[in-house]
C-alpha positions as CSV (number, residue, x, y, z in Angstrom):
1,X,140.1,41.2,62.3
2,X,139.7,44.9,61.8
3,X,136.1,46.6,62.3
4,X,134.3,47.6,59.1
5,X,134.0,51.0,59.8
6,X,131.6,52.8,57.1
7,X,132.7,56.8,56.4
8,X,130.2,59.0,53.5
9,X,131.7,61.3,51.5
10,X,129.2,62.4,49.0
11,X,131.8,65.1,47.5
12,X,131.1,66.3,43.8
13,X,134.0,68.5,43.7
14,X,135.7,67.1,41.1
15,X,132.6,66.1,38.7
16,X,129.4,68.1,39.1
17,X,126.5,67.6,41.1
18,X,124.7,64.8,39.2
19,X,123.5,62.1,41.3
20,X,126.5,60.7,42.2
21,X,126.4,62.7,45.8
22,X,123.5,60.4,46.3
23,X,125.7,57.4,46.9
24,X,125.8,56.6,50.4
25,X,122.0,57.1,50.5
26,X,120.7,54.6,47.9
27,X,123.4,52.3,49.5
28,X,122.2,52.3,53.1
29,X,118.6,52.0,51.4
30,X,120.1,49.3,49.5
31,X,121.0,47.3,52.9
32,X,124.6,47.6,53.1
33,X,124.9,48.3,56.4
34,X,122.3,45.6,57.5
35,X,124.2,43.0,55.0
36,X,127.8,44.0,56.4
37,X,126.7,42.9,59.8
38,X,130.0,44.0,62.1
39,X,129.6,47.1,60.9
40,X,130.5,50.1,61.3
41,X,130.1,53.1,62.2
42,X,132.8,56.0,63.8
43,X,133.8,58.2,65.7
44,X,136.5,60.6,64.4
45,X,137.9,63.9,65.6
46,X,137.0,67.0,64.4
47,X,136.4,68.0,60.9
48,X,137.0,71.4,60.6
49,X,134.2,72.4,62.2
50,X,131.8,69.6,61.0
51,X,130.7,67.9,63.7
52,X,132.5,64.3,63.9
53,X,129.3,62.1,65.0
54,X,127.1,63.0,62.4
55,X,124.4,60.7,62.9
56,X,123.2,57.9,65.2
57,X,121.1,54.8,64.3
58,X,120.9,51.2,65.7
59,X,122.3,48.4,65.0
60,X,121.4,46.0,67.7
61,X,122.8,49.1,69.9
62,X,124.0,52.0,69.2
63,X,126.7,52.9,66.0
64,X,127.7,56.4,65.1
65,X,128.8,56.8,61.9
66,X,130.6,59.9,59.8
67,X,130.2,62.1,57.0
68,X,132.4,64.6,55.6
69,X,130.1,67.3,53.5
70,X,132.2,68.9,50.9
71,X,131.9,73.2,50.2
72,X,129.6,74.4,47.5
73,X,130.0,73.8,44.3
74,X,131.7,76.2,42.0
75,X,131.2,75.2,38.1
76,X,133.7,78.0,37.0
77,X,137.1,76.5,36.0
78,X,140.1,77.9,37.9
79,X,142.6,79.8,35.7
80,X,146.0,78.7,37.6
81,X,145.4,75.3,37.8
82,X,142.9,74.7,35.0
83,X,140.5,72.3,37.2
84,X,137.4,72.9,38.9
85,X,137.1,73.7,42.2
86,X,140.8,73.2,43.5
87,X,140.6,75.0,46.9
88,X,137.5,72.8,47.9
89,X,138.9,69.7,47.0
90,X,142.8,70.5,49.0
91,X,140.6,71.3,52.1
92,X,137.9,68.0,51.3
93,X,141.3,66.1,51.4
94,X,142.4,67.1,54.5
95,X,139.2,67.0,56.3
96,X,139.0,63.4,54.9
97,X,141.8,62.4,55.4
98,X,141.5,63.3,59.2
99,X,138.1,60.7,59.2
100,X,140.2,58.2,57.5
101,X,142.9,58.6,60.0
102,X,140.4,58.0,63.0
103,X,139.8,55.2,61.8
104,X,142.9,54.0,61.4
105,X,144.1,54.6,64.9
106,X,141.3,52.7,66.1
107,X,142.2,50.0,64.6
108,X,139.5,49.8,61.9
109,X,138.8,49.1,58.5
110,X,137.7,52.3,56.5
111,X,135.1,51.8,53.8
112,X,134.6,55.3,52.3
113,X,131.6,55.4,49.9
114,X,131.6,58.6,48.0
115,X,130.8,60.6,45.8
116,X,133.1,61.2,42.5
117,X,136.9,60.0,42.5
118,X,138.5,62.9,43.4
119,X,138.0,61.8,47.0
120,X,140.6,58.9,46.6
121,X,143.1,62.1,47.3
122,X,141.8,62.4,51.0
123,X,142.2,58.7,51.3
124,X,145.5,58.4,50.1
125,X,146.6,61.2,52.1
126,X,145.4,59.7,55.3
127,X,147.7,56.8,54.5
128,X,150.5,59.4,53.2
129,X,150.6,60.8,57.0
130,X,151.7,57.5,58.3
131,X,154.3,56.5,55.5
132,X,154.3,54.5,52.2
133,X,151.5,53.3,51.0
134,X,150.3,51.2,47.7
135,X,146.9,51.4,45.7
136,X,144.7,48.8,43.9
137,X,143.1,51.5,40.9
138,X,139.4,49.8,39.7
139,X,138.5,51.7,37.4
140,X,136.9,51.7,33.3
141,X,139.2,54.4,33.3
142,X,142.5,55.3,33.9
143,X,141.8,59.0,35.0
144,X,145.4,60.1,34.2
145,X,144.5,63.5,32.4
146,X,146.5,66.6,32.9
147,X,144.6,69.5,33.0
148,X,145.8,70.7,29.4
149,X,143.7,67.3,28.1
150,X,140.8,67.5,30.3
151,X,137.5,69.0,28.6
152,X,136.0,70.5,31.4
153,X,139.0,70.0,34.0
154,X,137.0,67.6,36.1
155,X,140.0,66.2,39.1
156,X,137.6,62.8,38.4
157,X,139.7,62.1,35.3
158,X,142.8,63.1,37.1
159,X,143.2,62.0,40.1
160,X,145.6,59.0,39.6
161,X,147.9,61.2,37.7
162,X,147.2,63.3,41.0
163,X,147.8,61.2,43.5
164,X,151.3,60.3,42.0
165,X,152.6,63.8,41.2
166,X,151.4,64.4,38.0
167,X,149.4,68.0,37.9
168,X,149.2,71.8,40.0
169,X,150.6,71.5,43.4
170,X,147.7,72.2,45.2
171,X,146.5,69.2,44.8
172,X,149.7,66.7,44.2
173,X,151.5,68.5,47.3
174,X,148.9,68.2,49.9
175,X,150.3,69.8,53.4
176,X,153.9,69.2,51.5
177,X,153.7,65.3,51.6
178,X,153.4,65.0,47.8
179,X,153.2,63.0,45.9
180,X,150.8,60.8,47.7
181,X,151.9,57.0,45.9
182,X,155.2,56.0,43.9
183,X,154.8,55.2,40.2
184,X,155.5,51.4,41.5
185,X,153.2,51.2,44.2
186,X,150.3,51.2,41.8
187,X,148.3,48.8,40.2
188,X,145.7,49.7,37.4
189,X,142.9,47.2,36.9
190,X,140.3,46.7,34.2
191,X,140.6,50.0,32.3
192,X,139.5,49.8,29.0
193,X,139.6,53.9,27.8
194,X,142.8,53.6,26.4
195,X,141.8,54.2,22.6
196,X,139.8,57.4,24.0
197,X,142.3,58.5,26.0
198,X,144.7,58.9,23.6
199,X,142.9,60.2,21.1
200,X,141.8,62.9,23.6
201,X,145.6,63.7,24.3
202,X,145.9,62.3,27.7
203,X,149.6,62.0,28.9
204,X,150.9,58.3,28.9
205,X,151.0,55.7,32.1
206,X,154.5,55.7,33.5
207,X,156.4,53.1,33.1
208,X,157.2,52.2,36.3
209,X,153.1,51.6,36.9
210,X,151.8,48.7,36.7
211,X,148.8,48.2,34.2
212,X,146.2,45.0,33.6
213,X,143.6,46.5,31.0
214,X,140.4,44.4,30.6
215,X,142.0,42.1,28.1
216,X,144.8,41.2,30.0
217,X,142.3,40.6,32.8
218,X,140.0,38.6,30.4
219,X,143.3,36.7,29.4
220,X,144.8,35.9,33.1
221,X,141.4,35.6,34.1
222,X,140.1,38.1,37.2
223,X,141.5,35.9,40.2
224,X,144.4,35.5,39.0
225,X,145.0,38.7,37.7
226,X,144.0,40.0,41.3
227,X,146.6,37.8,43.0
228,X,149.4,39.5,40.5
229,X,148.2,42.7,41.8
230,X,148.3,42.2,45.3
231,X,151.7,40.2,45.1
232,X,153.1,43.3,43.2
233,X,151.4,45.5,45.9
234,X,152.8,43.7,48.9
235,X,156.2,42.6,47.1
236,X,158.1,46.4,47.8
237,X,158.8,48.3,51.0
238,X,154.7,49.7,51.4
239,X,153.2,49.4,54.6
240,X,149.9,48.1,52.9
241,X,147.5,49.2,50.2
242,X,144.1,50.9,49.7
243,X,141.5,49.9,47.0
244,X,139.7,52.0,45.0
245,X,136.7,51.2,42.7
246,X,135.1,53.3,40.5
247,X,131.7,51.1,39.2
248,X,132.3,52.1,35.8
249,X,134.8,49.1,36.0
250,X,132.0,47.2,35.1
251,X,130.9,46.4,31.9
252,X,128.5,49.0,30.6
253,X,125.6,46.4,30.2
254,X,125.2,45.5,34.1
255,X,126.1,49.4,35.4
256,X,124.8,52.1,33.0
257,X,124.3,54.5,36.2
258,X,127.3,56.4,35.5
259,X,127.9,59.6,34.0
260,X,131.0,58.7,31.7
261,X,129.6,55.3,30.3
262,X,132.3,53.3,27.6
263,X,131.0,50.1,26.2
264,X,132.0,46.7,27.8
265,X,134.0,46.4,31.1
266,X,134.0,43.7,34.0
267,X,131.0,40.8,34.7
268,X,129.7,41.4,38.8
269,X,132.0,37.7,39.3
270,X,134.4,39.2,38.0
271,X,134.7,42.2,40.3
272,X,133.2,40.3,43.3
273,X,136.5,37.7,42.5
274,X,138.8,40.8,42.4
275,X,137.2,42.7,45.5
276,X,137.1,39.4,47.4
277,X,140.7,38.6,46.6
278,X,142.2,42.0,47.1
279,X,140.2,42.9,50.3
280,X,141.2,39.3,52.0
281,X,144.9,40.3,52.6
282,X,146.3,41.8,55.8
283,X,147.6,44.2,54.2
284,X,144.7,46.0,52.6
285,X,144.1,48.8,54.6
286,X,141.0,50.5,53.4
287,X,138.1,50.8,50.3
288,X,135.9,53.8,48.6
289,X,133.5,52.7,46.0
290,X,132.9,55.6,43.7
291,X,130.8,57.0,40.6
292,X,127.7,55.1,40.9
293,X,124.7,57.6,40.3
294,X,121.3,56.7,41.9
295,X,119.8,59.1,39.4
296,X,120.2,56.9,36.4
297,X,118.7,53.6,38.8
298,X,115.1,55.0,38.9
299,X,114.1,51.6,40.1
300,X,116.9,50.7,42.5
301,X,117.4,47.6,41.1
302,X,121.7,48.4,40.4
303,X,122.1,49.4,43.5
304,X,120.7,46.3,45.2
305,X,122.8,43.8,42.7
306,X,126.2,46.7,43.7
307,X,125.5,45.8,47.5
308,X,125.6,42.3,46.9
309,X,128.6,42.3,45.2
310,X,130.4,44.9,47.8
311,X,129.4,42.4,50.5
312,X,130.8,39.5,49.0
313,X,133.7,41.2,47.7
314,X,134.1,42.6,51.9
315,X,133.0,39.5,53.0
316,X,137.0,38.4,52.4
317,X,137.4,40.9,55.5
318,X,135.4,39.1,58.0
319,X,137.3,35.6,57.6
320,X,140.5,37.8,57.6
321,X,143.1,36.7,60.3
């Protein structure tokens, strides 16, 4: 079994600095660490001249764990590429993708808390370095925008059109290894923006994606609909998968502590039966949890019930072969 090995990366690049940089904090506060129990914590080489053992803290001895700080944030939208803050988020990329990478040379299981979405591009490059690579997309969103349909040109509603080669090269060619997945070597799970999505003039899913909105979810039922996923994930010629989840995944009712909220959306069962099914196999390779703001959870009460369902949905890794 592979060590859960915790990595923050509170980047806002891609969104705007609204809360959701507070993630890892509330977490930790929340107990996650404490309730993973073999966790984590890393070493990892140099980040570009951010030191690679950030901090140090006890658990039963000592852990190091890493953090990869992103560059200012610049809220003017860049004329080539039409997105905010492209240059920052290439370089966040690559500097997380090298943290990502440590950990997978160790041997360990990278669980990368963020942060807005646009950090799935370091993840998925770390995995792009070593081959070919699938991806398990939870998300209330598909985040497939081109920059022509995007209001503000936030990379958070783009980065799955990113990641598979859809938008400027700065950002679907990172250090030339673009695009990061194949159109088949995705899965799309629980989205429910469709109707807004089109109406805003966001370009279509590919065909050769696979997509399970929340009906077809509701009508498999969520672990069942999970096991399709993973069997389409491991069925090709990928080396593994990585699982991203963006909370607004979740219906609206349970998580309002996002910044892009759309009515209805997953139960917690539901996503802890999807986390605990996709996280189980051997081949998953690594997890970011995304979006949550702390902000809009004066109380703390979300983020408590969101690290009991990320460790029963990780839980799947610690009775892993």
């Amino acid at each position: 079994m592979r060590e859960l090995m915790v990595i923050e990366a509170p980047s806002v690049l891609g969104l705007r600095p609204s809360g959701v940089q507070d993630l890892p904090e509330a977490l930790r506060d929340a107990g996650l660490l404490d309730r993973l129990g073999a966790v984590v914590a890393m070493g990892v080489p140099p980040l570009m001249g951010v030191p690679p053992l950030e901090r140090i803290r006890e658990w039963g001895r000592s852990r190091e764990w890493g953090r990869v700080e992103a560059a200012a944030y610049d809220p003017r939208r860049d004329a080539d590429t039409g997105v905010l803050n492209p240059v920052g988020i290439a370089r966040y990329s690559v500097e997380l993708a090298d943290a990502v990478g440590g950990v997978l040379d160790r041997g360990g299981f990278p669980v990368v808390l963020g942060g807005d979405c646009s950090i799935l591009l370091g993840n998925l490059l770390a995995l792009r370095r070593r081959g070919r690579y699938g991806l398990l997309f939870l998300d209330g969103h598909t985040d497939f925008y081109q920059p022509s349909a995007e209001p503000t040109g936030e990379v958070a509603s783009m980065e799955l059109a990113l990641a598979t080669g859809r938008g400027p090269g700065l950002l679907t060619d990172l250090e030339g290894r673009g695009p990061l997945l194949r159109d088949e070597d995705v899965v799309a799970l629980g989205f429910r923006d469709t109707e807004e999505s089109t109406a805003a003039g966001m370009q279509p899913l590919p065909s050769g994606l696979h997509a399970f909105d929340l009906d077809a979810v509701r009508a498999l039922g969520a672990d069942a609909a999970a096991r399709q996923a993973v069997e389409r994930l491991t069925r090709g010629g990928s080396g593994g998968y990585w699982v991203h989840l963006d909370v607004d995944v979740l219906d609206d009712a349970v998580m309002p502590a996002v910044d892009y909220r759309i009515p209805g959306g997953l139960t917690w069962s539901e996503l802890e039966s999807v986390l605990r099914t996709a996280l189980a196999g051997e081949r998953a390779v690594g997890f970011d949890v995304t979006i949550f703001n702390p902000r809009l959870d004066p109380d703390g009460s979300i983020a408590v019930r969101l690290t009991e369902c990320l460790c029963r949905g990780l839980s799947a890794r610690r009775t892993a072969p």
